[in-house]
C-alpha positions as CSV (number, residue, x, y, z in Angstrom):
1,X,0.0,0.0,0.0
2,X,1.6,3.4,-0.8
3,X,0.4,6.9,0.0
4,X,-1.7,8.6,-2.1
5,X,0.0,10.4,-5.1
6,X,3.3,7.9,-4.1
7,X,5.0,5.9,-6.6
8,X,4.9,2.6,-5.4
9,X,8.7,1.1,-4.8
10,X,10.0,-1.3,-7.5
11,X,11.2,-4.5,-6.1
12,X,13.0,-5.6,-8.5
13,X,14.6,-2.1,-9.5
14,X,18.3,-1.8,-8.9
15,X,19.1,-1.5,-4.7
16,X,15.5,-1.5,-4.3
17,X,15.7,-4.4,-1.9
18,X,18.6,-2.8,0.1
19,X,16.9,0.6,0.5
20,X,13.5,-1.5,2.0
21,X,15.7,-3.2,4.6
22,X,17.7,0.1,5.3
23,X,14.1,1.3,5.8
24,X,12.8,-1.4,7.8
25,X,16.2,-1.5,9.9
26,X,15.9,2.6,10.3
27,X,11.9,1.9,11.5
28,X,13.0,-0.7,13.9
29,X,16.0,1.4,15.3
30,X,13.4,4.3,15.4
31,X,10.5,2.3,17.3
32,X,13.2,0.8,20.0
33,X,15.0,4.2,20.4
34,X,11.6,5.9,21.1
35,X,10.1,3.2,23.4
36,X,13.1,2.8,25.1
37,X,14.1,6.7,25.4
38,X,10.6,7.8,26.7
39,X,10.7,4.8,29.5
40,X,13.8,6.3,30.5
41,X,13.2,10.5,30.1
42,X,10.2,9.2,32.4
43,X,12.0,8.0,34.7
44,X,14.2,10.6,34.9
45,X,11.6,13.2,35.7
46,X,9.9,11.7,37.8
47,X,12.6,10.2,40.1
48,X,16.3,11.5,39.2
49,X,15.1,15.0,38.3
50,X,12.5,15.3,41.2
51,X,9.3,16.4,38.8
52,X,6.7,14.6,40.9
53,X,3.9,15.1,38.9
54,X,2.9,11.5,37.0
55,X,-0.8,12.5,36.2
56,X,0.7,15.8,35.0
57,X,2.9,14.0,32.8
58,X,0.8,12.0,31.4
59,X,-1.3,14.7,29.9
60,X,1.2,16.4,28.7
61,X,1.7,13.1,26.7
62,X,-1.7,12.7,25.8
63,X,-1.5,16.5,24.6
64,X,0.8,16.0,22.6
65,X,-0.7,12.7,21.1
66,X,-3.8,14.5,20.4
67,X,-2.2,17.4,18.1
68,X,0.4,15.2,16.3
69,X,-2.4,12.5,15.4
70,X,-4.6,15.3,13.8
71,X,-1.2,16.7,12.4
72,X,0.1,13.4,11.2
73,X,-3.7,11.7,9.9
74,X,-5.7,14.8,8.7
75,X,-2.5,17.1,6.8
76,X,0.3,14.5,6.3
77,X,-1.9,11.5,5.6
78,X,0.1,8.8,7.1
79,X,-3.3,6.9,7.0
80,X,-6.5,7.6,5.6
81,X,-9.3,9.4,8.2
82,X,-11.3,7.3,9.7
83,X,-14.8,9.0,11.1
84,X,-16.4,7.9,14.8
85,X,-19.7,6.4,13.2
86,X,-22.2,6.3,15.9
87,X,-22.4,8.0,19.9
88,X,-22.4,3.9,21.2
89,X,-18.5,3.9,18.9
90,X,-17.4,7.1,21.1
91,X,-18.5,5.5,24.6
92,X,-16.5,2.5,23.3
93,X,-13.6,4.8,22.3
94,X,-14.3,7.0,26.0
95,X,-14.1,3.3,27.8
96,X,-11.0,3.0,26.0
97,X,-9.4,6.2,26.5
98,X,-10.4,5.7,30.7
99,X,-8.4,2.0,30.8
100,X,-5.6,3.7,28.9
101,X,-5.2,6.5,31.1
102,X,-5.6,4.4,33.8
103,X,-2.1,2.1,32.2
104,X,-0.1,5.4,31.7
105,X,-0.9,7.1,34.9
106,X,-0.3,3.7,36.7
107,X,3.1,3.1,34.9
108,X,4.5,6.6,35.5
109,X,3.6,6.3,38.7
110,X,5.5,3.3,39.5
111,X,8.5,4.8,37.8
112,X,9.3,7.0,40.6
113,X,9.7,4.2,43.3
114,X,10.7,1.0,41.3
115,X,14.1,1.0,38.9
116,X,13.2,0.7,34.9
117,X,14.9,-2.8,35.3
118,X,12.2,-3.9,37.8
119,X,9.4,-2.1,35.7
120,X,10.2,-3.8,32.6
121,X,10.4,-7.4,34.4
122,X,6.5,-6.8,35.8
123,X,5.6,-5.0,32.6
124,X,6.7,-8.6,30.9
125,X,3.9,-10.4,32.4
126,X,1.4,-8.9,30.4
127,X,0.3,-12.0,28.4
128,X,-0.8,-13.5,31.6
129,X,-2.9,-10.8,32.4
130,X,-4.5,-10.8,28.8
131,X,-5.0,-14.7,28.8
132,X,-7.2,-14.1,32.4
133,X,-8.7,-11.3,30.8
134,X,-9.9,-12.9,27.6
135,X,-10.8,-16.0,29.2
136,X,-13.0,-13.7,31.8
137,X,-14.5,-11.6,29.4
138,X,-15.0,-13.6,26.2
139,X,-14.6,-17.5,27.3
140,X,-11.7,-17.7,25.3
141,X,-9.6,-21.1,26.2
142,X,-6.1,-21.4,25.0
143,X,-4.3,-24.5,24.5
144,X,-2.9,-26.5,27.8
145,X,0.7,-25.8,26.6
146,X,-0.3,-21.6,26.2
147,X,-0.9,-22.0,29.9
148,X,1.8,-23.6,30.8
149,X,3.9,-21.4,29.2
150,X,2.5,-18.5,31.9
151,X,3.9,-20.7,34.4
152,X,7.1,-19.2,34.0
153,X,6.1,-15.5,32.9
154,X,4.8,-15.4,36.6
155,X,7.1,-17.4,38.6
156,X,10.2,-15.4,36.9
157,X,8.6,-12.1,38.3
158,X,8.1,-13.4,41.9
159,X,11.9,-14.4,42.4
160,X,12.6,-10.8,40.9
161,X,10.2,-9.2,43.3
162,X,12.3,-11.5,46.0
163,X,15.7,-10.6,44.3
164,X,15.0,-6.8,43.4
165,X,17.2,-4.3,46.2
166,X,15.0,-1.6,45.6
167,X,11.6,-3.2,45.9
168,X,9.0,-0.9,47.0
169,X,5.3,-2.3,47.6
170,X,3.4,1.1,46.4
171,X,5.4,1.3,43.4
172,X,5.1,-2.7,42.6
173,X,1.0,-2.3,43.1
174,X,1.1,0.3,40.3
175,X,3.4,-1.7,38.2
176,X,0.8,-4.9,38.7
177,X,-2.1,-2.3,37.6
178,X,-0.3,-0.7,34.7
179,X,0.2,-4.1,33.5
180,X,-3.1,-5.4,34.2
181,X,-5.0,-2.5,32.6
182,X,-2.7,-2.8,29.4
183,X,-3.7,-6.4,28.8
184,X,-7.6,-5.4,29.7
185,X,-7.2,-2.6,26.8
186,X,-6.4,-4.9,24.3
187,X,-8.9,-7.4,25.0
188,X,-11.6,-4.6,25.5
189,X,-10.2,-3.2,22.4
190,X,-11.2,-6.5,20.6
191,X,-14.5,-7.0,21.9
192,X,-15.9,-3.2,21.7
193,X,-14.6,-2.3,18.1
194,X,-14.7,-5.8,16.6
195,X,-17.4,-5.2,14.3
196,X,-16.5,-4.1,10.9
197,X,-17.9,-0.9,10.4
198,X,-16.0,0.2,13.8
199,X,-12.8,-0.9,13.4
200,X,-10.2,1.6,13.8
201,X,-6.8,1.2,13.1
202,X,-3.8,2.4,15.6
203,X,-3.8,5.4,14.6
204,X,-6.9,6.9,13.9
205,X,-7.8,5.2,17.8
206,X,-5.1,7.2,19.0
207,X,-6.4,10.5,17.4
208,X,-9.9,9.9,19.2
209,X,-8.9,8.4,22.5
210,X,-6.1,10.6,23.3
211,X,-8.3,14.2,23.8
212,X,-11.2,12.4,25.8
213,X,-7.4,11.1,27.5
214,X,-6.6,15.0,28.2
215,X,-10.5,15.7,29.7
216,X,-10.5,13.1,31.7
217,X,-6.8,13.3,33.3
218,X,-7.6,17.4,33.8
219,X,-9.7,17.8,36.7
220,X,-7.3,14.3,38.2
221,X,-4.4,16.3,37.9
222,X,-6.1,20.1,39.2
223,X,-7.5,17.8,42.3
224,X,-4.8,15.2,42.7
225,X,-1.6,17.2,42.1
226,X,-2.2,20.6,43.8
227,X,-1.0,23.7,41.8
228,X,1.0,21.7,39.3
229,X,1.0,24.1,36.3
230,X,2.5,27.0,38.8
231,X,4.8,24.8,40.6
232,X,6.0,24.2,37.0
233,X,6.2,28.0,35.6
234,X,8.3,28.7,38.9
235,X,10.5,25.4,37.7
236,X,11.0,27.0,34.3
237,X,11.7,29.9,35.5
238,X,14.7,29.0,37.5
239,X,15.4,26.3,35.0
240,X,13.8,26.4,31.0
241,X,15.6,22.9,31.2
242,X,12.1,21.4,32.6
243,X,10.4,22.8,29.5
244,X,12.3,21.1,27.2
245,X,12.2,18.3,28.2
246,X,8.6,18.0,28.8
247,X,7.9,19.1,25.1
248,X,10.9,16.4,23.9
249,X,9.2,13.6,26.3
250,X,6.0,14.5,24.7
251,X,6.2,14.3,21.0
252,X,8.7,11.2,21.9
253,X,5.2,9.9,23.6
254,X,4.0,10.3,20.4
255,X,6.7,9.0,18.1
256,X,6.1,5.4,20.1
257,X,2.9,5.6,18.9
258,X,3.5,6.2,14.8
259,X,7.1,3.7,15.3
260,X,4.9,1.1,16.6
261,X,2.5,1.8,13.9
262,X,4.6,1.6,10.8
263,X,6.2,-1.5,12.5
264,X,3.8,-3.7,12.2
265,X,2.6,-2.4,8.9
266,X,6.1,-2.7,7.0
267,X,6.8,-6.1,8.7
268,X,4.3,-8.0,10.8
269,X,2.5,-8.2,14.1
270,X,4.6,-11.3,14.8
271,X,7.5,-9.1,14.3
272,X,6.7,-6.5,16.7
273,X,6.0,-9.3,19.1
274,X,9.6,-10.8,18.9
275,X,11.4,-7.3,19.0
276,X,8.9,-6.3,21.8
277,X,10.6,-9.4,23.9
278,X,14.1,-7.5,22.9
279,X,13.1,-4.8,23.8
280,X,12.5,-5.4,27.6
281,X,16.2,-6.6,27.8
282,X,17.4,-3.8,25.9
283,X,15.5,-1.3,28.4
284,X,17.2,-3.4,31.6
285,X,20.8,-3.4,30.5
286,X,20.6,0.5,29.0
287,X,18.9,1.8,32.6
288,X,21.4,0.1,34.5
289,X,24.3,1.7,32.8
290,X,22.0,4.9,32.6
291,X,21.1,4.8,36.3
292,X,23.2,2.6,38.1
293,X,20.6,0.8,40.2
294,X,22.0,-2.6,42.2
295,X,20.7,-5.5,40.6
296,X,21.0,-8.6,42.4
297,X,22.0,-12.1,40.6
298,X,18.7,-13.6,41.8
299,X,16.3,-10.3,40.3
300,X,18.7,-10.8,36.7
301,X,17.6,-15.1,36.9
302,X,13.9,-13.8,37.2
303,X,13.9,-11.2,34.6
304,X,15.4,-13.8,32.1
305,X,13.1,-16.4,33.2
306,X,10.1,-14.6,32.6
307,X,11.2,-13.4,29.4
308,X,11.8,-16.9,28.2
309,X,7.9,-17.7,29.5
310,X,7.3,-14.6,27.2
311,X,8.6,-15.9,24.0
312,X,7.4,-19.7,24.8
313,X,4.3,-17.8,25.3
314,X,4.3,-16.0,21.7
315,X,5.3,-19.4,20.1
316,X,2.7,-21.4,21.6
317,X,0.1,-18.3,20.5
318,X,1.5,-18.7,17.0
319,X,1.5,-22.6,16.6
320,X,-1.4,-23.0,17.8
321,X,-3.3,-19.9,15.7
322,X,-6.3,-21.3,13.6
């Protein structure tokens, strides 16, 4: 598929096939640079840098998701507009945009008491949350083996949590929700829009859940994080540092989004799947040269044994896929 007015790329034209891996290898390099870079920024804000403001944060993100969809769908035309069809689609898409939220706040939140390597070893269990989930909500078995293979996704976090110096129960608690209410989006996602005249793809979902995001974190954020936006002004005064960063994190926020987007449409969802495994690994070893947080030998054997539950997981999905 090529954008409109595009010529469409010759694959058997001379160094055609080398320019569409350099452009798969630069997507790739682009999608784990911005995941990666925006688990960290937040992490630096909110605990190295001392900006305690998660809900804040978040809809600063949300923001800036909202302006560079509409920026990105309605004048650039990365994908073609797709319009919300009835007022039952928008409460689907408002449900949505309240679990989301819910993900994102959670997650940020945890970042300021629990290390990235930590985060990224609970944020790993995530297919056994959307296994419960789907079975819960849609009677959806799996094969015995798929089970089984959550045997491991779970026991590998609980000799982290054991092994982990910096363990801290608050921040764990949001790390269990964030996870939790990422794997109940998806399966929500594929029971409320799975009719064909409401499906949306990524991006167009993004463009409609992320301002009903921004209304409903506003009034969270004037009532749950007192004088924020002042606090903040005073910060850039002393320091314009903050502001850039904030705007950077932002449109980084966003840039996850449209990576993971292109992704998946330029390779596979398979794909994403396997280099989302990576990734986690990737984050661990980069925040603990970035940060220099103690990890223990026992937390290291539970992050790697959940990660190998992860990809029997996705194998077991894949074999086993009608």
């Amino acid at each position: 598929m090529t954008a409109k007015g595009g010529a469409a790329p010759s694959p058997g034209g001379a160094g055609g096939l080398p320019n569409g891996r350099f452009f798969t290898v630069g997507l790739v390099t682009a999608w784990y640079s911005s995941n990666i870079g925006v688990l960290l920024l937040n992490k630096y804000l909110l605990s190295n840098y001392g900006f305690k403001y998660p809900i804040f944060l978040t809809m600063c993100h949300m923001s800036a998701c909202a302006l560079l969809s509409y920026a990105a769908i309605a004048w650039l035309r990365v994908v073609p507009m797709q319009l919300v069809r009835s007022r039952v689609q928008l409460a689907k898409i408002a449900a949505l945009s309240l679990v989301f939220c819910g993900s994102v706040v959670s997650g940020n939140v945890s970042l300021r008491y629990l290390p990235v390597s930590f985060n990224q070893a609970v944020g790993a269990t995530t297919p056994f949350f959307t296994a419960v989930f789907a079975y819960i909500m849609t009677v959806k078995r799996e094969s015995w083996v798929t089970y089984l293979t959550l045997v491991p996704v779970v026991t590998g976090v609980m000799i982290a949590s054991g092994g982990e110096p910096s363990f801290h129960l608050f921040g764990f608690i949001m790390c269990i929700g964030a996870t939790a209410a990422r794997a109940l989006k998806t399966v929500l996602q594929g029971i409320l829009l799975s009719s064909e005249g409401e499906k949306l793809n990524s991006m167009n979902l993004l463009l409609y859940m992320a301002p009903i995001a921004v209304i409903l974190l506003l009034p969270a954020t004037i009532f749950m994080e007192d004088n924020v936006v002042g606090i903040t002004i005073e910060l850039a005064k002393k320091d314009t540092t903050i502001v850039w960063l904030l705007l950077f994190n932002s449109c980084l926020a966003y840039f996850v989004n449209l990576t993971n987007f292109l992704v998946t449409k330029h390779t596979s969802a398979l794909t994403l799947q396997v280099l989302g495994n990576a990734k986690g690994a990737v984050a661990v070893v980069v925040s603990i040269l970035i940060f220099r947080n103690p990890v223990s030998v026992t937390g290291m054997l539970g992050y790697t044994l959940t990660v190998i539950g992860v990809i029997l997981y996705s194998e077991s999905k894949k074999r086993n896929k009608p």
